[in-house]
mmCIF entry with sequence, helices, sheets and N, C-alpha, C, O atoms, coordinates in Angstrom:
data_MODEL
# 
_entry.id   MODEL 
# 
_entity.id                         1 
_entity.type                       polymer 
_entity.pdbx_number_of_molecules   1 
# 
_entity_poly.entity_id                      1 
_entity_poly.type                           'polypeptide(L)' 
_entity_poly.nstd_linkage                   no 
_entity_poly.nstd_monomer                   no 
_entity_poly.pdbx_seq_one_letter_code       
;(UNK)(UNK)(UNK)(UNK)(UNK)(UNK)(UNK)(UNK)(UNK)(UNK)(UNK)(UNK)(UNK)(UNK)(UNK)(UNK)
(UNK)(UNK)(UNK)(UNK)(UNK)(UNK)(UNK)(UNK)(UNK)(UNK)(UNK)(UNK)(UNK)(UNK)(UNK)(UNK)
(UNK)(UNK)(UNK)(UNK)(UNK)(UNK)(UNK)(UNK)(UNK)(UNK)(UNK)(UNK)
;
_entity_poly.pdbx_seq_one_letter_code_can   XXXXXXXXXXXXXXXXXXXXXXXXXXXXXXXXXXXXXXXXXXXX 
_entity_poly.pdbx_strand_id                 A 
# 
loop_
_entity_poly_seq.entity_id 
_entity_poly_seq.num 
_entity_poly_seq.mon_id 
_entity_poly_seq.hetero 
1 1  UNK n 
1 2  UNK n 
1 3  UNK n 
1 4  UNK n 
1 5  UNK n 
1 6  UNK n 
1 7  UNK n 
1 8  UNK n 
1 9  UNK n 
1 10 UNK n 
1 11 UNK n 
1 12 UNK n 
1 13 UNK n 
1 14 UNK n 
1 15 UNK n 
1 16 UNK n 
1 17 UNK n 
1 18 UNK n 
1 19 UNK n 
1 20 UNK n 
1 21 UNK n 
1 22 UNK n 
1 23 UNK n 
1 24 UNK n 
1 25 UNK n 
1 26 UNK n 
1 27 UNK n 
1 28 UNK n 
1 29 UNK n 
1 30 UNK n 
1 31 UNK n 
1 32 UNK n 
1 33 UNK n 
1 34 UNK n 
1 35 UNK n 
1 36 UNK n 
1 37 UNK n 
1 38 UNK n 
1 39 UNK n 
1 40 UNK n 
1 41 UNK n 
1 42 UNK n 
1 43 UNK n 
1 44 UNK n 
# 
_struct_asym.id          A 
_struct_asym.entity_id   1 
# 
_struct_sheet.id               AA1 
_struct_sheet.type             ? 
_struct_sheet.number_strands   2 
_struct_sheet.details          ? 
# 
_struct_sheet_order.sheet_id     AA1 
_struct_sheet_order.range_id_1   1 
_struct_sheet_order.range_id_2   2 
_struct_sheet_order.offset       ? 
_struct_sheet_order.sense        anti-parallel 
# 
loop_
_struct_sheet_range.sheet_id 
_struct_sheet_range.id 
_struct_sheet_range.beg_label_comp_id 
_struct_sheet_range.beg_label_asym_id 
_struct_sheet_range.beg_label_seq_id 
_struct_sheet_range.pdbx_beg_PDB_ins_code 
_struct_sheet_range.end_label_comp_id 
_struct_sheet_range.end_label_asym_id 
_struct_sheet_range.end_label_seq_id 
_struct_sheet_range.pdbx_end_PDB_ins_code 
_struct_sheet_range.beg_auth_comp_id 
_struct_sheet_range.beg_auth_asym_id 
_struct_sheet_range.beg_auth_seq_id 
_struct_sheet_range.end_auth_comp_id 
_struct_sheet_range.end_auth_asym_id 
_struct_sheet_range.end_auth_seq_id 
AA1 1 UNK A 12 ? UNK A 13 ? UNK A 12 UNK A 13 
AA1 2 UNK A 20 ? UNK A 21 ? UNK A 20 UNK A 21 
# 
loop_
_atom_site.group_PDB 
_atom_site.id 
_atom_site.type_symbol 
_atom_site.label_atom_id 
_atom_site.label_alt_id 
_atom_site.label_comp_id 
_atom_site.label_asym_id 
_atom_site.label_entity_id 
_atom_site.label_seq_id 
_atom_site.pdbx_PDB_ins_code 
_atom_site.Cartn_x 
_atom_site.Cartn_y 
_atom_site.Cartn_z 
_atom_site.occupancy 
_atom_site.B_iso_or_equiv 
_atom_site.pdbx_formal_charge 
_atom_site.auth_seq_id 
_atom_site.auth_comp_id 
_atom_site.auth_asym_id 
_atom_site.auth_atom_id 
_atom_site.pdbx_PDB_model_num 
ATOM 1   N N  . UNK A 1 1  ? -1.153 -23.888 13.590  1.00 0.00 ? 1  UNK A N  1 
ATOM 2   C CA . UNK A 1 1  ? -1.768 -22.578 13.492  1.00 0.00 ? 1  UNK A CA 1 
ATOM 3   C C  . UNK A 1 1  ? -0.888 -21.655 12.656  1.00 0.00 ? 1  UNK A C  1 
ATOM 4   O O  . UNK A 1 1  ? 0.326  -21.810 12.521  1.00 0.00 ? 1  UNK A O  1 
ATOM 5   N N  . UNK A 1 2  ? -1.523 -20.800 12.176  1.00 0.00 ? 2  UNK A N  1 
ATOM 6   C CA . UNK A 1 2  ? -0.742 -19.968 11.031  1.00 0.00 ? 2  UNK A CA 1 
ATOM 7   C C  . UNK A 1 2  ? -1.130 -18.661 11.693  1.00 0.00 ? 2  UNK A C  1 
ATOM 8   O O  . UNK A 1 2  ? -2.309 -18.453 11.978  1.00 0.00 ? 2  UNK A O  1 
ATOM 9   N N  . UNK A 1 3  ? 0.267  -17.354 12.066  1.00 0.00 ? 3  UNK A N  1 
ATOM 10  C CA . UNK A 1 3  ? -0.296 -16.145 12.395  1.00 0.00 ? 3  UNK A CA 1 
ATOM 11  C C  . UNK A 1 3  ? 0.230  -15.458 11.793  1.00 0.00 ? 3  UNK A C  1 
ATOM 12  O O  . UNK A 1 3  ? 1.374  -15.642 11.377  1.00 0.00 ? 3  UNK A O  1 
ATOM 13  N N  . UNK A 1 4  ? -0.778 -14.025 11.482  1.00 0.00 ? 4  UNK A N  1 
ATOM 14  C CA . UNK A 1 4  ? -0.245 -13.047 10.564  1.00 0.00 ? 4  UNK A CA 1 
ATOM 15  C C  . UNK A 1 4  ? 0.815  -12.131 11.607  1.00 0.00 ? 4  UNK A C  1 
ATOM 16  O O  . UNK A 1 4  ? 0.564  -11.705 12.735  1.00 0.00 ? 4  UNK A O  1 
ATOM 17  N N  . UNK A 1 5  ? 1.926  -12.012 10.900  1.00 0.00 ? 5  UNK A N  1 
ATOM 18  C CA . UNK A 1 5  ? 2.599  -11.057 11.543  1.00 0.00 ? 5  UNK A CA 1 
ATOM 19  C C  . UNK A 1 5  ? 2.235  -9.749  11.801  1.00 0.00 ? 5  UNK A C  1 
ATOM 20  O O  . UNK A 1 5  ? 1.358  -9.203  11.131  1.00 0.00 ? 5  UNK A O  1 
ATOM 21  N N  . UNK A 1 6  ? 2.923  -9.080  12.873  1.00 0.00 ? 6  UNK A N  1 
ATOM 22  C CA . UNK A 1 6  ? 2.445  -7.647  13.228  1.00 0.00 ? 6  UNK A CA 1 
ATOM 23  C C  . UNK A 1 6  ? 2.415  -6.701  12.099  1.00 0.00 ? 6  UNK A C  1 
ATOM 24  O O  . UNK A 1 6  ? 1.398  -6.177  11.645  1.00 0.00 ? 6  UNK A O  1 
ATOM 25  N N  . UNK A 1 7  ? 3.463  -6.554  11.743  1.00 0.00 ? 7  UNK A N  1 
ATOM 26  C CA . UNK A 1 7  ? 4.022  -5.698  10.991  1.00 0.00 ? 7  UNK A CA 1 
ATOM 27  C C  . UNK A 1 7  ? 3.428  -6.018  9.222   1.00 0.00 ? 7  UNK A C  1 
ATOM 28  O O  . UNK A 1 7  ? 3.362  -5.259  8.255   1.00 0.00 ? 7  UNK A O  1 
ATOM 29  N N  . UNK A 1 8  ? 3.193  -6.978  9.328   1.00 0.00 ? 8  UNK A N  1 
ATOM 30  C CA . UNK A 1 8  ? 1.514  -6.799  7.659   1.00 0.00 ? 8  UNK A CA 1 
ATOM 31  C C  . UNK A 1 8  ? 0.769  -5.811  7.858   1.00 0.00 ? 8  UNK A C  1 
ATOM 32  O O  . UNK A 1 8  ? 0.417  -5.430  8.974   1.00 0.00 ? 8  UNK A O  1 
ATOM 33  N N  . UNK A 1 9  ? 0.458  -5.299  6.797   1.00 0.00 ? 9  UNK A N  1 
ATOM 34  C CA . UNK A 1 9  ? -0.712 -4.297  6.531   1.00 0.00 ? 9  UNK A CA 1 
ATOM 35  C C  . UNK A 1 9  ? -0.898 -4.214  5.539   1.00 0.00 ? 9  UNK A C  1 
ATOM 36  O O  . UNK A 1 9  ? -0.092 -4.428  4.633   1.00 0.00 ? 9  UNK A O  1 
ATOM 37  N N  . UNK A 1 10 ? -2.520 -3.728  5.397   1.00 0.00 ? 10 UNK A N  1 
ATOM 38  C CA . UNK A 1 10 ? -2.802 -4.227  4.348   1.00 0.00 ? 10 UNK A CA 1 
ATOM 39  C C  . UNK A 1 10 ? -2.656 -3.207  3.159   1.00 0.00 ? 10 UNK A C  1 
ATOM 40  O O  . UNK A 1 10 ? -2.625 -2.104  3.704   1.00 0.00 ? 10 UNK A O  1 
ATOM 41  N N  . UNK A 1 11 ? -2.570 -3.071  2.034   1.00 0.00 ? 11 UNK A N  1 
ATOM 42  C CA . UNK A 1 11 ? -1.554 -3.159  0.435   1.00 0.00 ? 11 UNK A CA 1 
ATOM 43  C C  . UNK A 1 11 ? -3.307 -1.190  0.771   1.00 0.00 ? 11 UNK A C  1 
ATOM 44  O O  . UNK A 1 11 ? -4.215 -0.944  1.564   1.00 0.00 ? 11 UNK A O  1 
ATOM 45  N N  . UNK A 1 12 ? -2.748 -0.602  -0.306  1.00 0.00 ? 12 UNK A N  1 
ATOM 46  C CA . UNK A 1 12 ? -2.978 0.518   -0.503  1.00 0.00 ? 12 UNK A CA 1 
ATOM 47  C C  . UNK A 1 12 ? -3.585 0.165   -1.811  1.00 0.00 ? 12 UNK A C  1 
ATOM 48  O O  . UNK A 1 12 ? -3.256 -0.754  -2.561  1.00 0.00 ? 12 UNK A O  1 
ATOM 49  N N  . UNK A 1 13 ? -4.735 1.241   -1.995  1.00 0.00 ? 13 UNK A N  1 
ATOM 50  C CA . UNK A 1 13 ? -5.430 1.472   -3.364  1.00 0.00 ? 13 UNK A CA 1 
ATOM 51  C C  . UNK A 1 13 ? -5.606 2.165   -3.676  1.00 0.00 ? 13 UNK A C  1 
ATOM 52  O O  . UNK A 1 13 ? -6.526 2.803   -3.163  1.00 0.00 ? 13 UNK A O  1 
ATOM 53  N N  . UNK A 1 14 ? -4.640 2.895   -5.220  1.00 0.00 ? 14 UNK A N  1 
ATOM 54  C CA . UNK A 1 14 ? -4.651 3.620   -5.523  1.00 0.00 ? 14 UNK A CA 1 
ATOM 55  C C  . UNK A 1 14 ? -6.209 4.666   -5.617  1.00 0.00 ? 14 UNK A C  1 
ATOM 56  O O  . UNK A 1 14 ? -7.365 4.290   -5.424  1.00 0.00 ? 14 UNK A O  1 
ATOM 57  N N  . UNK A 1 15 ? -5.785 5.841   -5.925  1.00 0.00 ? 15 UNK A N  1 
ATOM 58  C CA . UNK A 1 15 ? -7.365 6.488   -6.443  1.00 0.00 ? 15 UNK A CA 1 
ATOM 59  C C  . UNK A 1 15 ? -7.597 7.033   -7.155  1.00 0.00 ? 15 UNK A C  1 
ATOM 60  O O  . UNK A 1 15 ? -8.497 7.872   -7.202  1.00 0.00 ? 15 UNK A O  1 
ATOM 61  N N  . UNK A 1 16 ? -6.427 6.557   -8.405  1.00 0.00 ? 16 UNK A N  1 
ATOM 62  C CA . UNK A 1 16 ? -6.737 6.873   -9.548  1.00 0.00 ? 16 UNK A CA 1 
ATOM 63  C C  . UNK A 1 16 ? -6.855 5.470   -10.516 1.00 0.00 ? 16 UNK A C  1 
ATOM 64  O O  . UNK A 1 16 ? -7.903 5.279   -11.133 1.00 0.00 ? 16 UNK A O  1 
ATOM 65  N N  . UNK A 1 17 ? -6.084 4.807   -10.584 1.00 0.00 ? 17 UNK A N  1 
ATOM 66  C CA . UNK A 1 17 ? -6.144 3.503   -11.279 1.00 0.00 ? 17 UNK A CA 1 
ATOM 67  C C  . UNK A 1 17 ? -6.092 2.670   -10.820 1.00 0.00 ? 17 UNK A C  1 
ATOM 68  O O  . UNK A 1 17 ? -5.532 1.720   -11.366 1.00 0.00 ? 17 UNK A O  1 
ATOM 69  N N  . UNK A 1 18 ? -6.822 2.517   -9.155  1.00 0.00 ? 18 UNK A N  1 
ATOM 70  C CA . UNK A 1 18 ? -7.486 1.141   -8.358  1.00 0.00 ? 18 UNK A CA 1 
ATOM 71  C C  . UNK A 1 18 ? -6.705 0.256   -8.045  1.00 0.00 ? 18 UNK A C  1 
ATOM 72  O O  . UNK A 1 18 ? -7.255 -0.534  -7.278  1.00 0.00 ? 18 UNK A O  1 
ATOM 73  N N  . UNK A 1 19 ? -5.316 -0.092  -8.344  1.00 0.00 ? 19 UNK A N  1 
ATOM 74  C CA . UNK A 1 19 ? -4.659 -0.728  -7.940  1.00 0.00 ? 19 UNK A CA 1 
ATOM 75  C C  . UNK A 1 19 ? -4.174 -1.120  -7.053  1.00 0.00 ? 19 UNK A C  1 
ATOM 76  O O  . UNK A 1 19 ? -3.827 -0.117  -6.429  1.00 0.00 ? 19 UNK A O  1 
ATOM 77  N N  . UNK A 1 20 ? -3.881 -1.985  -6.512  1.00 0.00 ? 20 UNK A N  1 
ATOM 78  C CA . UNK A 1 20 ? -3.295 -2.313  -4.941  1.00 0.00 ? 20 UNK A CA 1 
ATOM 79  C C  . UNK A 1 20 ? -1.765 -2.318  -5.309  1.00 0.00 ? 20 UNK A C  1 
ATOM 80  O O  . UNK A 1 20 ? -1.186 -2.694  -6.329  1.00 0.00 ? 20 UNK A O  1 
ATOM 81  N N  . UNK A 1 21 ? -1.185 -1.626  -3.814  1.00 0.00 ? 21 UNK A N  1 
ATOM 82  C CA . UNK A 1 21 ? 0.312  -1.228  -3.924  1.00 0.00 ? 21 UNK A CA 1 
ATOM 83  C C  . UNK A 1 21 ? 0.426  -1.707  -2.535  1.00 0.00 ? 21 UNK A C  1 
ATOM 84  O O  . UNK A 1 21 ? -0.014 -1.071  -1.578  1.00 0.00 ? 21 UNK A O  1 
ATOM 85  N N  . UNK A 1 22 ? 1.027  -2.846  -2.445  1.00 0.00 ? 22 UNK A N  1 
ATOM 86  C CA . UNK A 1 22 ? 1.565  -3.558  -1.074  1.00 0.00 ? 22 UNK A CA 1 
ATOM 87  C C  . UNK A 1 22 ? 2.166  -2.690  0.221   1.00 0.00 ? 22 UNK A C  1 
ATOM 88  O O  . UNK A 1 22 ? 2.745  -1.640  -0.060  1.00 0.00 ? 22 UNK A O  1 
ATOM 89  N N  . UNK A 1 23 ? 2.089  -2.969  1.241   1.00 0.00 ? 23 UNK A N  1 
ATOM 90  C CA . UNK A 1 23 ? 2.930  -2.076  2.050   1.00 0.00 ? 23 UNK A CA 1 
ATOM 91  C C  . UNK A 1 23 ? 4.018  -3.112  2.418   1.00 0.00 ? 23 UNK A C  1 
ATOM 92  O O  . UNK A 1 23 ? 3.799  -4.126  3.082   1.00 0.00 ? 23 UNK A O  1 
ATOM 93  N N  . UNK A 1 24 ? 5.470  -2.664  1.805   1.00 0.00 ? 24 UNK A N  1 
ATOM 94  C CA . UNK A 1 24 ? 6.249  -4.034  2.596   1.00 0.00 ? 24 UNK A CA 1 
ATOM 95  C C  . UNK A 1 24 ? 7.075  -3.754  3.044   1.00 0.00 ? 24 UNK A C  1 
ATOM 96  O O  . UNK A 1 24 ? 7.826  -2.891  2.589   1.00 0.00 ? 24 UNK A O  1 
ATOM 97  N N  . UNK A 1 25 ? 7.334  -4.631  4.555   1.00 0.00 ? 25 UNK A N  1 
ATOM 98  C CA . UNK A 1 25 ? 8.405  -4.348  5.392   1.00 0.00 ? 25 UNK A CA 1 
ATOM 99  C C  . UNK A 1 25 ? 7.386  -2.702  6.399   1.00 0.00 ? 25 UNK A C  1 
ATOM 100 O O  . UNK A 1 25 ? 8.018  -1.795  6.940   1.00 0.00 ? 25 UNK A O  1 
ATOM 101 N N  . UNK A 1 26 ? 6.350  -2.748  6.382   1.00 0.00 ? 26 UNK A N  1 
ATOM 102 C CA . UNK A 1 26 ? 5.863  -1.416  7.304   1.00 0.00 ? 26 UNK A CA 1 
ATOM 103 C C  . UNK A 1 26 ? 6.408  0.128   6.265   1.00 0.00 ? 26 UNK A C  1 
ATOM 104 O O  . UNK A 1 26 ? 6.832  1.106   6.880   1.00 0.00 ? 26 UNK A O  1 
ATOM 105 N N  . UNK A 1 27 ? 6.332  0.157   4.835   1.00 0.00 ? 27 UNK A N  1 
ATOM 106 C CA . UNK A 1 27 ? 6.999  0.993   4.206   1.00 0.00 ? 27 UNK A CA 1 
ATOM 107 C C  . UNK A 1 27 ? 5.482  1.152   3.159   1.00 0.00 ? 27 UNK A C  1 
ATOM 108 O O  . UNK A 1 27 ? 4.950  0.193   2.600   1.00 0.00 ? 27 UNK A O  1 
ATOM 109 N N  . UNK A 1 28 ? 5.084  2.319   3.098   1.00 0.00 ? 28 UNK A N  1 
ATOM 110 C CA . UNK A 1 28 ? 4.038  2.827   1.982   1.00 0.00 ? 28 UNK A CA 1 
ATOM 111 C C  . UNK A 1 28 ? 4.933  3.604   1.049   1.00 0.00 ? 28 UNK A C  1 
ATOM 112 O O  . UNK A 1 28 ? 5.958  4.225   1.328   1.00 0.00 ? 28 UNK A O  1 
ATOM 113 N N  . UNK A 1 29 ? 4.359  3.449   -0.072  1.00 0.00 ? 29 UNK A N  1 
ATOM 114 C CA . UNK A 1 29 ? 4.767  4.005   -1.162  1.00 0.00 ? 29 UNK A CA 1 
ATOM 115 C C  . UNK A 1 29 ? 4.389  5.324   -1.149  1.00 0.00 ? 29 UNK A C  1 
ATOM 116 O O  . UNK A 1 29 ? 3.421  5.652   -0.463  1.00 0.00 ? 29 UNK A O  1 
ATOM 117 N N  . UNK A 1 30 ? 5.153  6.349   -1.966  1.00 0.00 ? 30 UNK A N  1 
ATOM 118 C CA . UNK A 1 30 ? 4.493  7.470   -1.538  1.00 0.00 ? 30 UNK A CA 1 
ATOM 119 C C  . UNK A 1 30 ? 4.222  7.872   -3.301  1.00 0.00 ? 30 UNK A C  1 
ATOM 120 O O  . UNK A 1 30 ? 3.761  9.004   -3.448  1.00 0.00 ? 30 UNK A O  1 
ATOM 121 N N  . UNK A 1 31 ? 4.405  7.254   -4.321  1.00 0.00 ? 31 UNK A N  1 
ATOM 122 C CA . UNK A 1 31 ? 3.905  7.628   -5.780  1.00 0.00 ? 31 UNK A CA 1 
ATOM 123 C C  . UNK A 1 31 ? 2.803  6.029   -6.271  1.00 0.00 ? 31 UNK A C  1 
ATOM 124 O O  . UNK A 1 31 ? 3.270  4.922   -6.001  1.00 0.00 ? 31 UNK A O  1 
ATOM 125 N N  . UNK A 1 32 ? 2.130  6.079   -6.606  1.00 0.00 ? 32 UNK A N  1 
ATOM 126 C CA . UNK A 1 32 ? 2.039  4.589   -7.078  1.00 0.00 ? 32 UNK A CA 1 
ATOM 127 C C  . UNK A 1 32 ? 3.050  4.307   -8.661  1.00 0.00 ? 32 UNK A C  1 
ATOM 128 O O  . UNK A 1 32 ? 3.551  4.825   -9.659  1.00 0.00 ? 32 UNK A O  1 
ATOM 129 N N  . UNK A 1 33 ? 2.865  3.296   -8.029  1.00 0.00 ? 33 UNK A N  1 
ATOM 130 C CA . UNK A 1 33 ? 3.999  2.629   -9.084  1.00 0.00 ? 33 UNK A CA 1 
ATOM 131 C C  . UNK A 1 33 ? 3.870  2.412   -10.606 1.00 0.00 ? 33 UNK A C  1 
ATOM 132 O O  . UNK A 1 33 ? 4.774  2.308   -11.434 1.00 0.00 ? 33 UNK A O  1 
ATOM 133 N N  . UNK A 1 34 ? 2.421  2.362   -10.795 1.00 0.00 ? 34 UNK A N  1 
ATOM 134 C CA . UNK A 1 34 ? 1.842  2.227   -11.804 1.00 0.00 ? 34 UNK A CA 1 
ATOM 135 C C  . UNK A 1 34 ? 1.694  3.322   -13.002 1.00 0.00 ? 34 UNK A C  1 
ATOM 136 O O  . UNK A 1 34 ? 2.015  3.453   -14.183 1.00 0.00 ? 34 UNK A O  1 
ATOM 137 N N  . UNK A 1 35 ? 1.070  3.963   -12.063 1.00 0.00 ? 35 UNK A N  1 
ATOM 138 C CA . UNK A 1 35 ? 0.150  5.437   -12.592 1.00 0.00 ? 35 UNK A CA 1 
ATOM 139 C C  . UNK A 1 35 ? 1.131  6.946   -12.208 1.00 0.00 ? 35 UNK A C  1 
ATOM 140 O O  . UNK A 1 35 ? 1.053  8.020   -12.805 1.00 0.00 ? 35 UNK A O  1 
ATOM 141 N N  . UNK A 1 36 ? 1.838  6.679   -11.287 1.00 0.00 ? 36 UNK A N  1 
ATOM 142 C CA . UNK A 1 36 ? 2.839  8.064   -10.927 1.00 0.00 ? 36 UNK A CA 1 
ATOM 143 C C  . UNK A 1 36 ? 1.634  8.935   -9.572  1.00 0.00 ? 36 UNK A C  1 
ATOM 144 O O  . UNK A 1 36 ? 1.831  9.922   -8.863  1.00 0.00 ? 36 UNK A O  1 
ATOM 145 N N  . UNK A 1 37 ? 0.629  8.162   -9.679  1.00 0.00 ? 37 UNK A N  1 
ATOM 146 C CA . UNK A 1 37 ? -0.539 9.372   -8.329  1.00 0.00 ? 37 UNK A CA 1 
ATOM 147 C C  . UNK A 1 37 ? 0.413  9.278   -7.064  1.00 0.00 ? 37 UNK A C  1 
ATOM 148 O O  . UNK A 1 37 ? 1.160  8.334   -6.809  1.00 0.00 ? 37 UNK A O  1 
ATOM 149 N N  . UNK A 1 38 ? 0.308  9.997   -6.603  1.00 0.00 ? 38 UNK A N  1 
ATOM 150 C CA . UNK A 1 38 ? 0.795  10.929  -5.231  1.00 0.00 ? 38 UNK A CA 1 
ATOM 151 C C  . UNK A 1 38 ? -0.566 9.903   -4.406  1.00 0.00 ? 38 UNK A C  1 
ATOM 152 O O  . UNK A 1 38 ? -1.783 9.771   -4.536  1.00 0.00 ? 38 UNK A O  1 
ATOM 153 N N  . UNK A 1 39 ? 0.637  9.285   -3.451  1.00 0.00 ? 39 UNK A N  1 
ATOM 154 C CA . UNK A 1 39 ? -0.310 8.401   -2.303  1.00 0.00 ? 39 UNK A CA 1 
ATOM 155 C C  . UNK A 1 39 ? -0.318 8.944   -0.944  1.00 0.00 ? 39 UNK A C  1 
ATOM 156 O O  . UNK A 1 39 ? -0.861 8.426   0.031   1.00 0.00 ? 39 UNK A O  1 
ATOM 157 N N  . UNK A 1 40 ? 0.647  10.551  -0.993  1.00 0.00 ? 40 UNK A N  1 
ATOM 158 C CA . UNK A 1 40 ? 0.948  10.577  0.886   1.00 0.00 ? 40 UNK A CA 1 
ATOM 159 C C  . UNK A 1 40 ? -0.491 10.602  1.099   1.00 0.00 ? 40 UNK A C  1 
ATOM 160 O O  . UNK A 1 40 ? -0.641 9.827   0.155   1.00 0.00 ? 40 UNK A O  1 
ATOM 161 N N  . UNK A 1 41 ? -1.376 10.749  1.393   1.00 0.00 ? 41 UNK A N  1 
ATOM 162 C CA . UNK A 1 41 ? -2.989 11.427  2.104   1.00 0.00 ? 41 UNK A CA 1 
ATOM 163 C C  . UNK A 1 41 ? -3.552 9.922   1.978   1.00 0.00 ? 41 UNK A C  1 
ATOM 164 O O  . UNK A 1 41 ? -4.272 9.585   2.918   1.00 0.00 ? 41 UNK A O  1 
ATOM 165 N N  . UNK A 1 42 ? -3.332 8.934   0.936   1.00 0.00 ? 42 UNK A N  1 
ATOM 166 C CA . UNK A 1 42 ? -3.763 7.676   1.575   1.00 0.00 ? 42 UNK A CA 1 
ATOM 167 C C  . UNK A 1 42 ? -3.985 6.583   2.775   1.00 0.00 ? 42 UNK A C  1 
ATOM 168 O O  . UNK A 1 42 ? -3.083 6.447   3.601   1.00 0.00 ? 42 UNK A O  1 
ATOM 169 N N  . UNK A 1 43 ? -4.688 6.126   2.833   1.00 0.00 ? 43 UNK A N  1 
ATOM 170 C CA . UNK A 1 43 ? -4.532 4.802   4.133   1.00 0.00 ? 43 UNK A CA 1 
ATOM 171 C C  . UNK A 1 43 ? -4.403 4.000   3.779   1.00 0.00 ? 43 UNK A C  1 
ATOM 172 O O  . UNK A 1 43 ? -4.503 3.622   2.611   1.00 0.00 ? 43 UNK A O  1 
ATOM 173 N N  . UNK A 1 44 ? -4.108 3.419   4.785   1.00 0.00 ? 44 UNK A N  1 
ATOM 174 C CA . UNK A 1 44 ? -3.721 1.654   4.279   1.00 0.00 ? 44 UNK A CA 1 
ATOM 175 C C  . UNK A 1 44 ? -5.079 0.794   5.403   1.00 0.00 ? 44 UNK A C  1 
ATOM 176 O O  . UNK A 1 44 ? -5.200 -0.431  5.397   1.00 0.00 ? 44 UNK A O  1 
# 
C-alpha cells in the first residue's frame, strides 16, 4: 500500500499565469515564482 503523507498539500495556482507552485515541506509561497503575483489571499 502506498500512503500520502499528512503534511502534502496540494501545489497552489497562480491567478495570474496559472501555474502550479508546490507547497513543500507545509510552506506556501507567498510571491509566485514565475510571474512575481502576490499569493498571500490564495488557497491551496
Amino acid at each position: 500500500m502506498c500512503f500520502r503523507p499528512t503534511s502534502a498539500a496540494k501545489p497552489i495556482e497562480c491567478p495570474n499565469c496559472k501555474k502550479k507552485i508546490p507547497v513543500v515541506g507545509g510552506v506556501k509561497q507567498k510571491k509566485c515564482p514565475h510571474c512575481g503575483t502576490e499569493l498571500t489571499n490564495e488557497k491551496a
